[in-house]
N, C-alpha and C positions, 0 to 999 in steps of 0.2 A: 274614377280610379286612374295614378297615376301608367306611363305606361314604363313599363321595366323591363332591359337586357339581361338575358342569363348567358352564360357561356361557359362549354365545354371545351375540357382539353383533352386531346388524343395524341400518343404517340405511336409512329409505323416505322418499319423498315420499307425499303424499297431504293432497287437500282432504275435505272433509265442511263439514256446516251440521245448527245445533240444533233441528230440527222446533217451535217454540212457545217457542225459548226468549226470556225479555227481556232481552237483549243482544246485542251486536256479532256473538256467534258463532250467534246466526241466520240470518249471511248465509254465503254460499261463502265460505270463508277457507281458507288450507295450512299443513301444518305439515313440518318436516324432523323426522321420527320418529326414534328411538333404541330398538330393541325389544333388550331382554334378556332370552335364555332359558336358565334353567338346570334342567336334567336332574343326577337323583342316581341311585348304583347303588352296586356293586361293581366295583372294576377284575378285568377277565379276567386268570383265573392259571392258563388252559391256556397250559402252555408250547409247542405245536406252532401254537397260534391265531395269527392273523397283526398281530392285536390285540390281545395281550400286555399285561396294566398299563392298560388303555384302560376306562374306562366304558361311553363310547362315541367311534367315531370322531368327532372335530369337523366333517368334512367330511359324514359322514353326516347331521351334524345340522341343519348346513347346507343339505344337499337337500332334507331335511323340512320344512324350515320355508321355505324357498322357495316350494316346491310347494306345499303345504297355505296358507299367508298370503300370505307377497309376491308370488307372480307374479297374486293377483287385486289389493292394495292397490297396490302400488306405483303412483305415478302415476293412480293414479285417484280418482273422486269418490264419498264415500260420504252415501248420505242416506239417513233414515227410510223406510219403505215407507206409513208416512203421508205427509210429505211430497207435493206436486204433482211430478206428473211431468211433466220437462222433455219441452219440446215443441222441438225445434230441425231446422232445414231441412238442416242439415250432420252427419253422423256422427261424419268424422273429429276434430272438437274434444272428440265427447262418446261415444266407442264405450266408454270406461271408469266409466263411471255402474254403479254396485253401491248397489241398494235394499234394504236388510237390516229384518228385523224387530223392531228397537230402536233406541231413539235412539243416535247413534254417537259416546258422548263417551268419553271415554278408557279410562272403566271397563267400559263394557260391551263394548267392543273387547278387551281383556282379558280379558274372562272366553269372549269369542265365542273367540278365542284357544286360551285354553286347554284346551275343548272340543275344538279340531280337534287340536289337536296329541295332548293324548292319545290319542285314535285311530289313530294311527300313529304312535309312539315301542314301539318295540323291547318286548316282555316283562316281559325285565331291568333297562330304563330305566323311571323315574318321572318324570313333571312335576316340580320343586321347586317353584319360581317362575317369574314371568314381571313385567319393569318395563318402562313403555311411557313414556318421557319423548316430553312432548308440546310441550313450552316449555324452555329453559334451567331456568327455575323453578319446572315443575310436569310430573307423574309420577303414573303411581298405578302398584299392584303387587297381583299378584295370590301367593298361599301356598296349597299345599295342602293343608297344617295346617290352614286357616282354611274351608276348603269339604268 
C-alpha cells in the first residue's frame, strides 16, 4: 500500500511580542494564524476496520491538535520567559498569558509544535510537515526530512 499525506488546516488568533527585538514586533501585536498539519501513513486495509482506506481519521486529528496546541494558543498572549512579567490588577484581560522558553516567533512556534504533536499522533501516523502562516505574506514550515 501506497504511503499517503493528509492534512489539516486550522485557524487561531493569538498575540505574542519579540523579547530584544529591533522592531515593531517588540511590542504586543496579533496575528490570525493559519496552522497546517499534515500527517503520512498507510491507509487501513482491514476490511472489518471502521476506518477502512483512512490514514488517519481527520477528525482525530483534529482533536489532537486541539488538545495538544489550540486549546492553550488560541486567544492568548505568548511571550519569552525572559520577557518582564506582566503585572496587572485584573485577571480576566490577561488569564491567557503562556511564558515559553524561547523567543516566540513563528519558527520556533513550529518546531515547539511539532515536538508536542509527535507525542501523541497514533504509532501508524508520522509528522510530515507542519506550515504556520503568520501574515498573508509570510510563513515558515517545518519537514521532517529536514530534522
Amino acid at each position: 500500500m501506497s504511503q499517503i499525506r493528509i492534512t489539516k488546516i486550522f485557524h487561531f488568533e493569538m498575540a505574542h511580542a519579540l523579547h530584544g527585538y529591533d522592531g515593531k514586533c517588540a511590542q504586543i501585536h496579533g496575528h490570525s494564524y493559519e496552522l497546517s498539519v499534515t500527517a503520512i501513513g498507510k491507509p487501513i486495509g482491514d476490511v472489518s476496520n471502521p476506518k477502512l482506506g483512512m490514514v488517519m481519521d481527520f477528525g482525530v486529528l483534529k482533536k489532537l491538535v486541539n488538545e495538544t496546541i489550540l486549546d492553550q494558543l488560541d486567544h492568548g498572549l505568548i511571550l519569552s520567559d525572559r520577557s518582564e512579567k506582566l503585572s496587572v490588577s485584573t485577571t480576566q484581560l490577561f488569564d491567557r498569558v503562556i511564558y515559553v522558553p524561547y523567543q516566540p516567533t513563528c519558527e520556533n512556534l513550529l518546531s515547539d509544535m511539532a515536538e508536542k504533536l509527535q507525542k501523541v499522533l497514533p504509532s501508524e501516523v508520522k509528522l510530515h510537515s507542519l506550515k504556520l502562516v503568520e501574515t498573508p505574506s509570510s510563513y515558515a514550515e517545518w519537514f521532517a526530512t529536514d530534522n
